[in-house]
C-alpha positions as CSV (number, residue, x, y, z in Angstrom):
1,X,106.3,112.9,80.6
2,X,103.9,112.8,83.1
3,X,101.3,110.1,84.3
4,X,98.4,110.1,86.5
5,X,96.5,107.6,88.3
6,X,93.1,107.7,86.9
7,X,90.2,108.6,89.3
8,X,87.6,105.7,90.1
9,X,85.3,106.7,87.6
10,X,87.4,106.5,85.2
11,X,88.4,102.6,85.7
12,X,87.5,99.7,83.7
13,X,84.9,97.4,85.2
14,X,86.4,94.3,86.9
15,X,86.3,92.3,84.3
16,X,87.5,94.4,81.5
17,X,90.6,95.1,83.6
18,X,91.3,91.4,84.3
19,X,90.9,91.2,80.5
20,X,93.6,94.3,80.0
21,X,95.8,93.0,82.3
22,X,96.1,89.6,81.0
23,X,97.2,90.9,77.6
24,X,99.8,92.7,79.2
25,X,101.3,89.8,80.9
26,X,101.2,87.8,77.9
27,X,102.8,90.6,76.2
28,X,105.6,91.0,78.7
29,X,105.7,86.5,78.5
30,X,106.2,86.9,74.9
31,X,108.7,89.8,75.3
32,X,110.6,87.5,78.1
33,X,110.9,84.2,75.7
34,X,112.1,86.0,72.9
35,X,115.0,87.8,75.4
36,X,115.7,83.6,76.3
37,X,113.7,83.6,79.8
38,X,112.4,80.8,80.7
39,X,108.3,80.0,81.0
40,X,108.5,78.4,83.8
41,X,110.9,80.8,85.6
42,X,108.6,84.1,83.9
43,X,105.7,82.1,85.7
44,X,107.4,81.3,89.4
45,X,108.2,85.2,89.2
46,X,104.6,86.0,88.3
47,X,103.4,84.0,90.8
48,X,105.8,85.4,93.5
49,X,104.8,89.6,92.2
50,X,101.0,88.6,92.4
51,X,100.8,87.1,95.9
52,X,102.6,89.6,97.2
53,X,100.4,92.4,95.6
54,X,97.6,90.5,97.3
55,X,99.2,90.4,100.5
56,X,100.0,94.0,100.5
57,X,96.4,94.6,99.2
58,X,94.5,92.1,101.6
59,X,96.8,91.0,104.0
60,X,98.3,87.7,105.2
61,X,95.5,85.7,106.4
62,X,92.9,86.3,103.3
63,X,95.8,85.7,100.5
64,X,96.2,82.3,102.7
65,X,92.6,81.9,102.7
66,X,92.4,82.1,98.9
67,X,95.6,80.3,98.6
68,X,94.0,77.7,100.2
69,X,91.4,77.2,97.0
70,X,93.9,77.3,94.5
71,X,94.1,73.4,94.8
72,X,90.9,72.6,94.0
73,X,90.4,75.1,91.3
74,X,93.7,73.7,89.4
75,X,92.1,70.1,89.8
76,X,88.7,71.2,88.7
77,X,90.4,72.9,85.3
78,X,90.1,76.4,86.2
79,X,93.2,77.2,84.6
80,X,93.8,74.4,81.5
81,X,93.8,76.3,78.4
82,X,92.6,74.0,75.5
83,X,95.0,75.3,73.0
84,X,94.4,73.9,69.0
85,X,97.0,71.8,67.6
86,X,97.8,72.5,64.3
């Protein structure tokens, strides 16, 4: 089987892709918890692979630099998911 990197027009806008990717890594979550893994050990790992895509992507100083907002955005509810209780 062969794969190939699809050319730029052939992308998803920004935010589709955001939206893709997301189910993906809730699909691989999922797949981890059922194999006995940990959340919080899936999430330290996701955290550690994302950072250091940025940082090969944009370097050291700008992954700091938006490192340095994550703070705020955590204490401003940027990432609380309101889940329903049933």
């Amino acid at each position: 089987m062969t794969f190939r990197t699809p050319s730029r027009d052939e992308l998803l806008p920004d935010r589709e892709q955001k939206m893709a990717a997301l189910s993906y890594l809730n699909e691989a979550m999922t797949a981890a918890r059922i194999d006995g893994i940990d959340g919080d050990c899936m999430a330290q790992v996701c955290l550690f692979a994302a950072f250091a895509e940025l940082v090969s992507t944009y370097g050291e100083a700008a992954t700091a630099q938006y490192a340095d907002k994550l703070s705020e955005r955590i204490r401003n509810g940027e990432f609380t998911i309101d889940l329903a209780r049933q």
